[in-house]
C-alpha positions in Angstrom: 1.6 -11.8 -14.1 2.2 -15.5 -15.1 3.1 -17.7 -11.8 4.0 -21.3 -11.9 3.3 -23.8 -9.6 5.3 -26.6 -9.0 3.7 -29.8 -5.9 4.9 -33.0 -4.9 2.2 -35.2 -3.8 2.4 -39.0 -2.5 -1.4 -39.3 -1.7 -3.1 -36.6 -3.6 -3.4 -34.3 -0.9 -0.7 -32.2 -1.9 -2.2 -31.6 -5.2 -5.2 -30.3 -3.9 -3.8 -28.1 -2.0 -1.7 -27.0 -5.4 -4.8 -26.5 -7.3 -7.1 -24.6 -4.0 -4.0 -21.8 -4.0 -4.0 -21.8 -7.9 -7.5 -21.1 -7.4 -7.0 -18.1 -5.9 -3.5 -16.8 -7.5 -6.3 -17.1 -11.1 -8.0 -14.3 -9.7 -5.0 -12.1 -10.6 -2.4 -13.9 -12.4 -2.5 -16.9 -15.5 -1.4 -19.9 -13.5 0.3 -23.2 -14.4 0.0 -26.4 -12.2 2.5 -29.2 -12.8 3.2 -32.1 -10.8 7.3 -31.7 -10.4 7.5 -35.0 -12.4 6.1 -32.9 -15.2 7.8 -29.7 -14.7 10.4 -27.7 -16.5 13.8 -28.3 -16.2 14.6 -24.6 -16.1 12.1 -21.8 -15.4 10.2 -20.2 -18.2 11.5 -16.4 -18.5 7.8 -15.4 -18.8 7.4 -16.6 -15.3 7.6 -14.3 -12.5 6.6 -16.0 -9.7 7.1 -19.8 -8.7 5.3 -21.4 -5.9 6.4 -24.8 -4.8 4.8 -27.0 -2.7 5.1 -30.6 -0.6 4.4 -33.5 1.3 6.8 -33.0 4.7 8.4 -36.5 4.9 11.0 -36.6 8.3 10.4 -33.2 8.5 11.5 -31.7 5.7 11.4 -32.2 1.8 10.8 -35.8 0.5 13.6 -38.2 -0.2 13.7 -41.0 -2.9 13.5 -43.4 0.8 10.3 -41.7 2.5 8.8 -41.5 -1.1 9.1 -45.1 -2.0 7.9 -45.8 2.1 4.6 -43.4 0.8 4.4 -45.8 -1.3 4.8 -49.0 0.5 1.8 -47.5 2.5 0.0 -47.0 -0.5 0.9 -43.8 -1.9 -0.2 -43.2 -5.9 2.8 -41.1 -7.2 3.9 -40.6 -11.1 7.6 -40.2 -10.5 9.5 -41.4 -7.6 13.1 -40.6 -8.8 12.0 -36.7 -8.9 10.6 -34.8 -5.5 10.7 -31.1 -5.2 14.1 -31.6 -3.7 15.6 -33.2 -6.7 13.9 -30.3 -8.5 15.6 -27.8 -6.7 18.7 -29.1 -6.6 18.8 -29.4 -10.3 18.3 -25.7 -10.6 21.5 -23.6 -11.4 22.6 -21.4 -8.9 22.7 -17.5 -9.3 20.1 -14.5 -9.9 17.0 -15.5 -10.4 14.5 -12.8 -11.3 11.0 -14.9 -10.1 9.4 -14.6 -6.6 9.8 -17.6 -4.9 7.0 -19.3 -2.1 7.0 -22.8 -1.1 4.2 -24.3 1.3 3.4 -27.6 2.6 1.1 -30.4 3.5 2.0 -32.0 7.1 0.1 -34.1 9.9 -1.4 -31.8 12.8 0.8 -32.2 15.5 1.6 -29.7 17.9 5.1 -28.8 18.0 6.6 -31.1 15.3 9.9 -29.5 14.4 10.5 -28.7 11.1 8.3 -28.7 7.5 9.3 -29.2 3.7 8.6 -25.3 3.0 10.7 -24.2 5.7 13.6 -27.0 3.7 12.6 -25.2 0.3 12.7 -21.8 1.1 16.3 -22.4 2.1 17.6 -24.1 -0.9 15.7 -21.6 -2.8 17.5 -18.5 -0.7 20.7 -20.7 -1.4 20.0 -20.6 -5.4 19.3 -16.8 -5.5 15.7 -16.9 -5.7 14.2 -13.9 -3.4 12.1 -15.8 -1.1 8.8 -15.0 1.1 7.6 -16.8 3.9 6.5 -20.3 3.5 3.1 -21.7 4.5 1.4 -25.4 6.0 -1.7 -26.8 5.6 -2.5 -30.0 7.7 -3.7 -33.5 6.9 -5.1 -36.1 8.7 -2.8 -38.5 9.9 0.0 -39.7 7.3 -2.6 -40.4 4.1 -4.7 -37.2 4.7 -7.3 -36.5 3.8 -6.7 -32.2 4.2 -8.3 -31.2 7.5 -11.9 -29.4 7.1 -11.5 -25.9 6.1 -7.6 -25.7 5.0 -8.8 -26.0 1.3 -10.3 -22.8 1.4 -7.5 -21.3 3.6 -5.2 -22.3 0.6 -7.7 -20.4 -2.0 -7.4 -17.4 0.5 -3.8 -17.8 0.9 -3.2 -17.8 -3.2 -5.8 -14.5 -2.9 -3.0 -13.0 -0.6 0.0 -14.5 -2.6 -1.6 -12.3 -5.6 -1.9 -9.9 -4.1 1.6 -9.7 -3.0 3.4 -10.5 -5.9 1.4 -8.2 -8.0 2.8 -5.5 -5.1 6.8 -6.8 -5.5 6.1 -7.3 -9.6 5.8 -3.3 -10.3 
């Protein structure tokens, strides 16, 4: 099983989180990480799962405004013209055979409405991907860093998300 995974980060926190569920997805499937300014325009066919993931900006997917505010606050970012939004978006609508999971980085606040998986998982729906449900992990305050512990809740969620896909892939 060959899974891709696509992240969006602003202050590097993101990216961990990208490379802790990569972690565990290696246990049972070859992985590839890209930051969405380096990834593919149109999904590999070898791929059969993609999991995208974000920073939650305004509670949803990031914006070309909240990413150049990231980095007004001093956000370190590669692209600022492409988020996972503008990634999505760009994708053609119609079929498509891959497993789809997004998840997301966002501040720990009780009851904040909305989260930039929830976004994704909609657009992808919308596009014809076949879509499971999305998952946070939480950052201190608006720079991070990740809170204590969801590092390795991320590994163990990309365990699962094996798991799963190996399941839905037979």
């Amino acid at each position: 099983m060959e899974v891709l995974v696509i992240y969006e980060t602003m202050f590097g926190n993101t990216a961990q989180v990208a490379r802790a569920i990569a972690d565990g997805l290696s246990e049972h499937a070859h992985v590839i990480v890209t930051d969405v300014a380096d990834a593919p325009a149109d999904i590999p066919p070898q791929v059969d799962a993609v999991v995208v993931g974000g920073p939650t900006h305004a509670f949803s997917m990031s914006r070309a405004s909240s990413r150049e505010s990231a980095v007004q606050r001093g956000a370190v970012t590669a692209d600022l013209r492409r988020g996972i939004r503008d990634w999505l978006d760009a994708l053609p609508r119609g079929e498509h055979p891959q497993a789809f999971v997004a998840f997301d980085t966002r501040v720990d606040v009780p009851l904040l409405p909305g989260a930039a998986s929830r976004s994704a998982t909609r657009v992808a729906r919308r596009l014809g991907f076949t879509a499971s449900k999305p998952e946070s992990f939480l950052v201190e305050g608006y720079e991070g860093p990740v809170v204590s512990g969801e590092l390795d809740r991320a590994r163990l969620w990309g365990e699962r998300l094996a798991d799963e896909l190996a399941v839905t892939s037979r």
